[in-house]
C-alpha angles and dihedrals in degrees: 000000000000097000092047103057083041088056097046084051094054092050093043089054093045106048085044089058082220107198096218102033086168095058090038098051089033084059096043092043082056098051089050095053090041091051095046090051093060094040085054092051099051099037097044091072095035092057101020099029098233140062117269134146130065102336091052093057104034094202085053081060093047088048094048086055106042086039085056091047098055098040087059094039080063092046092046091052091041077051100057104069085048089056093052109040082048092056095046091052095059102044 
């Protein structure tokens, strides 16, 4: 799943020639973790009865994040040539 959505992020900034694909994907890695994070937190005690995941080991929540951060630092600079390449066959 990871490197789906990595790879739809990667289309969406690209097609839409962003600017600043690195602020962009960093912004959307952190709403994901972000998001997870919550689902995790509601669902854990629905299906195990109990809360685990990130918020019940607080370093588990700062991983999830940095990890994020770097994989779509990565994205944004694979992005970049594309951009690019995009913008100068169309002028």
């Amino acid at each position: 799943m990871t490197i789906l959505i990595s790879l739809i992020w990667l289309i969406i900034v690209v097609m839409k020639k962003c600017q600043h694909p690195i602020q962009i994907l960093v912004f959307a890695g952190n709403s994901y973790a972000i998001f997870a994070t919550i689902l995790s937190a509601m669902l854990s005690p629905i299906l195990n009865g109990q809360l685990q995941g990130p918020l019940a080991n607080p370093l588990a929540l700062i991983s999830i994040i940095v990890t994020n951060i770097i994989w779509v630092l990565l994205i944004g600079v694979l992005a970049i040539p594309f951009i690019k390449k995009r913008t100068l066959t169309e002028m």
